[in-house]
C-alpha positions as CSV (number, residue, x, y, z in Angstrom):
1,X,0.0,0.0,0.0
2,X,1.3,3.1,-1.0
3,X,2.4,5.7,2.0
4,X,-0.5,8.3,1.7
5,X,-3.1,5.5,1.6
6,X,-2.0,4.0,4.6
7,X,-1.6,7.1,6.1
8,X,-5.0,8.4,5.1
9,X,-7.2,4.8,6.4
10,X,-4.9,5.4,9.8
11,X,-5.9,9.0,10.7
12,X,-9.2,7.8,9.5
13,X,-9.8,5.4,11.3
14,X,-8.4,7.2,14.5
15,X,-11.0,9.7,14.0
16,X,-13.6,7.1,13.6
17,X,-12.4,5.6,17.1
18,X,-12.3,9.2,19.2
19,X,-16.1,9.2,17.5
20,X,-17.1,6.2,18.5
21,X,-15.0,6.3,21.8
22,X,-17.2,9.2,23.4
23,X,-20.6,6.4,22.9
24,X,-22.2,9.4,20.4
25,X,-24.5,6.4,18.8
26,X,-24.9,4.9,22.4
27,X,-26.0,7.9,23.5
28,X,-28.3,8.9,20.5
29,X,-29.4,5.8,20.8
30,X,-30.9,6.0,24.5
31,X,-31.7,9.6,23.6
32,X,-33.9,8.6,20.2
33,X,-35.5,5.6,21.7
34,X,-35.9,6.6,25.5
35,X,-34.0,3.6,26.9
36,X,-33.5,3.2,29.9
37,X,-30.4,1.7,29.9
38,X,-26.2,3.1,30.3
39,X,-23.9,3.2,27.3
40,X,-22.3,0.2,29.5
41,X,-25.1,-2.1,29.0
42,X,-25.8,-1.5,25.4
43,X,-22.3,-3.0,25.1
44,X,-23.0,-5.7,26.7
45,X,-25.9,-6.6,25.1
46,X,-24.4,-6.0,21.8
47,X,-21.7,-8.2,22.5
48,X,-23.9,-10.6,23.1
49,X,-25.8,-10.1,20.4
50,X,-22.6,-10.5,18.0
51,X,-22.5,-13.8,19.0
52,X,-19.4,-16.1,19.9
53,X,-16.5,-16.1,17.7
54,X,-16.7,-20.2,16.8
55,X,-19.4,-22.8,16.3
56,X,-20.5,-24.2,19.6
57,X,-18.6,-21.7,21.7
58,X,-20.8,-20.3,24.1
59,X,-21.1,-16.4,24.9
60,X,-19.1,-16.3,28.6
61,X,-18.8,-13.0,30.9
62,X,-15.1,-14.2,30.0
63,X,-16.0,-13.5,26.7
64,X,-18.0,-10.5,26.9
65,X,-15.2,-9.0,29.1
66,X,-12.7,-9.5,26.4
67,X,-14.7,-7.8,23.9
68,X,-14.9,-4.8,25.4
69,X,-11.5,-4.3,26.8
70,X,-11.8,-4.7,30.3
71,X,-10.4,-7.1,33.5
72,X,-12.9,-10.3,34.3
73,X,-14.0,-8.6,37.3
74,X,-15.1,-5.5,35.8
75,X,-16.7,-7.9,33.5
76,X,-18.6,-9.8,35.9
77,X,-20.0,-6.8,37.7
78,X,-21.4,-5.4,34.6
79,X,-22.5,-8.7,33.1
80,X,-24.2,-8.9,36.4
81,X,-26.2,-5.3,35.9
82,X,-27.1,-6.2,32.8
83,X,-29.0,-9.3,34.2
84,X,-30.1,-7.1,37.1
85,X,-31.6,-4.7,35.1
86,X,-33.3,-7.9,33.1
87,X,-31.4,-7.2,29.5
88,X,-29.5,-10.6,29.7
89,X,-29.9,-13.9,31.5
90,X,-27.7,-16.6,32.3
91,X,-28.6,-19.8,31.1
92,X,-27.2,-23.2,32.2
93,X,-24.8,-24.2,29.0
94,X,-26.5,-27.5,26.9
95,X,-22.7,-28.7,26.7
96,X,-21.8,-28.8,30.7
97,X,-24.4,-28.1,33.3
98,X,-21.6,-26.9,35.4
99,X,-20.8,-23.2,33.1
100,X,-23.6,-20.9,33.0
101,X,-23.6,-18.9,29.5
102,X,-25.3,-15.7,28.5
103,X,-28.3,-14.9,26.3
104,X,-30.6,-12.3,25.2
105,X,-34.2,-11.6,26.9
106,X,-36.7,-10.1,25.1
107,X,-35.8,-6.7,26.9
108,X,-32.4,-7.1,25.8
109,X,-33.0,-7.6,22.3
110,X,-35.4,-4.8,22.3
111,X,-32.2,-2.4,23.0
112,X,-30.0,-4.0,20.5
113,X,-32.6,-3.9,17.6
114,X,-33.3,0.2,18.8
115,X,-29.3,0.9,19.0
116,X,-28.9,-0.9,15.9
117,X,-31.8,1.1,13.8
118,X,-30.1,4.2,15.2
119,X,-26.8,3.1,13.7
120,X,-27.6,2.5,11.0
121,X,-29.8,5.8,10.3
122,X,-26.6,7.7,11.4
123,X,-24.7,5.9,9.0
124,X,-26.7,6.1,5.9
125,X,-27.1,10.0,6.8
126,X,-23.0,10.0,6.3
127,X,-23.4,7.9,3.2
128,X,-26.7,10.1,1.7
129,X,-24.5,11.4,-1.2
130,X,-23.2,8.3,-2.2
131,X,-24.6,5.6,-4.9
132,X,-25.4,1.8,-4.2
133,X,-22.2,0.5,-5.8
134,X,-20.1,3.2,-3.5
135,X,-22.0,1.7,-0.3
136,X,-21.4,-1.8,-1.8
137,X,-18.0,-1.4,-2.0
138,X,-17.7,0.6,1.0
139,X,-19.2,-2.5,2.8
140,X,-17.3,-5.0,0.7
141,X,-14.0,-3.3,1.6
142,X,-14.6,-2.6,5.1
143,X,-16.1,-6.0,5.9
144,X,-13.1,-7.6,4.5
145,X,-10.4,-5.3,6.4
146,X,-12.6,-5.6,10.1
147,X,-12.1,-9.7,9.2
148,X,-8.3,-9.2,8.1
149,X,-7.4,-6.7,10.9
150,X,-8.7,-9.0,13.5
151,X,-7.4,-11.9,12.7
């Protein structure tokens, strides 16, 4: 890749992460849709909602804490407000009664589906301009570099 390309996708893509970083979309999201929810639990429950990362896994508070970057016990606690609050609920795992694993409720997937919609209104607002083959390819390309860049 040539040296202003690179250099253009990384100060791109740092001002996409100080965008996302101050939770605008989480907060738009609660704001548009009257949740009541914190920015913390709509990453939990999106995590969840993503899904684990291979057949048969199972989604853990091991895993969610991963995903978002913090220690296990910070993970557990908000894990644990997020099934307080009654967004999530741990289930007894099909594989090993003994692990408990994480799913959805109803609740929960009511604020994923609202924080998603919002998402993606915000984003085809930034993409108004463009045609179908520029979103296409947009998708195409950033689909594959997400994939690429985190494996």
């Amino acid at each position: 890749m040539g040296e202003e390309a690179l250099d253009a996708v990384e100060r791109s893509m740092v001002k996409l992460r100080r965008g996302m970083s101050r939770q605008r979309l989480g907060k738009a999201a609660i704001r548009e849709h009257n949740l009541p929810v914190d920015v913390q639990i709509l990453h939990v429950v999106d995590v969840i909602d993503e899904g684990p990362d291979l057949p048969g896994e199972e989604m853990s508070v091991g895993l969610v804490a991963t995903r978002l970057g913090v220690d296990a016990s910070r993970g557990s606690r908000i894990v644990t407000e997020a099934v307080k609050s009654g967004y999530v609920r741990r289930v007894a795992s099909q594989e090993d009664g003994r692990r408990i694993h994480l799913e959805l409720t109803p609740e929960g997937q009511a604020v994923v589906d609202a924080t998603r919609q919002t998402r993606q209104e915000h984003f085809a607002k930034a993409m108004s301009d463009w045609t179908e083959s520029e979103r296409t390819e947009f998708a195409r390309l950033l689909t594959r570099f997400v994939h690429t860049y985190n494996d």
